[in-house]
C-alpha positions in Angstrom: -39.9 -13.4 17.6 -36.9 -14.2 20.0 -33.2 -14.9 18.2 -31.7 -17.8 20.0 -28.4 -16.5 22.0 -26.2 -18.8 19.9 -27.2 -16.7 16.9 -26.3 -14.0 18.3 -23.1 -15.5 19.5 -22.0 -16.3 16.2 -23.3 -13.0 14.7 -20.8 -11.5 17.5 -17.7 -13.6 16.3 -18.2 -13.1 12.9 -18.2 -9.1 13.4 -14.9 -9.5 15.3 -13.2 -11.6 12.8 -14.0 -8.9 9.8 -13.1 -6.3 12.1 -9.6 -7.7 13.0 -8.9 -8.8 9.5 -10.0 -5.2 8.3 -7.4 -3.7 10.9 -4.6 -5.7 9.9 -4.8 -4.5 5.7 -5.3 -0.8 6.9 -1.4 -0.3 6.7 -1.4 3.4 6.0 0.9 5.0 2.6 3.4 6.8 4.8 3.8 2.8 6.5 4.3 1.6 2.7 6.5 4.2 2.2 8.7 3.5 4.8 9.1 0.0 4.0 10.1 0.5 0.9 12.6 2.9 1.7 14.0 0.8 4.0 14.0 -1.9 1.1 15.9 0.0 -1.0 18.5 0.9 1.6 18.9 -2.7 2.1 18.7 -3.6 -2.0 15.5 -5.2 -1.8 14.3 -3.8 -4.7 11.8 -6.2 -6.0 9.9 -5.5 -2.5 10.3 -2.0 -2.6 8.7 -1.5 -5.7 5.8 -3.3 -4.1 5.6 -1.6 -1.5 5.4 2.1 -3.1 3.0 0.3 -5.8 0.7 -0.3 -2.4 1.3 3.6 -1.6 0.2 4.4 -4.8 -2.5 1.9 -4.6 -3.8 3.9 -1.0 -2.5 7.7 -2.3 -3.0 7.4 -5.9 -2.6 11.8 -6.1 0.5 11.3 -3.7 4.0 12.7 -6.2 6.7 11.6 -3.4 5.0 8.5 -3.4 5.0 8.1 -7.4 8.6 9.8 -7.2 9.7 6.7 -4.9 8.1 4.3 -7.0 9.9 5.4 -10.6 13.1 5.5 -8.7 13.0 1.9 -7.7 11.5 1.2 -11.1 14.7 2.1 -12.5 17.1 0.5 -10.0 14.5 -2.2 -11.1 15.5 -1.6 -15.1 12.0 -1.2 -15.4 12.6 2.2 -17.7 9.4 2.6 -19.1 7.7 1.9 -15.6 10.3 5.2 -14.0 9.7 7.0 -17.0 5.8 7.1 -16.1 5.7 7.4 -13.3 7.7 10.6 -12.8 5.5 11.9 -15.3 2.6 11.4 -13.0 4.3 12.7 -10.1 5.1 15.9 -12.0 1.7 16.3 -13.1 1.1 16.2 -9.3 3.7 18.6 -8.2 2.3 22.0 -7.4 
């Protein structure tokens, strides 16, 4: 049995689109990191906090990325939020 060409035309586009969306959400942890830092440094707090949370999210055994992440929680007021989160990075420190 012979698939038509436009079949496999469309099979071909589809495969590029996942592909390129795929590439554009593989931002890596150090990238998050950076971001937020640079948040912070500018007192964007709000985003920096997301961004470690998206550190976390990718390097969840990561303790300078939990470590960034309770600091902005607290410039934040978030207290609780710092509080556990420094815990879990000094579970993770060697």
């Amino acid at each position: 049995m012979k698939i038509p060409r436009s079949i496999w035309l469309a099979l071909g586009a589809a495969v590029v689109v996942v592909a390129v969306a795929a590439a554009g959400c593989s931002r890596s942890a150090q990238s998050h990191l950076d971001r937020g830092s640079a948040y912070l440094k500018e007192g964007k707090v709000d985003a920096a906090v997301l961004e470690f949370r998206s550190a976390v999210q990718k390097e969840p055994m990561s303790a300078p990325a939990r470590q960034k992440l309770a600091d902005a929680y607290l410039r934040q007021g978030n207290g609780a939020g710092a509080i556990g989160e420094s815990v879990r990075a000094a579970v993770l420190l060697p």
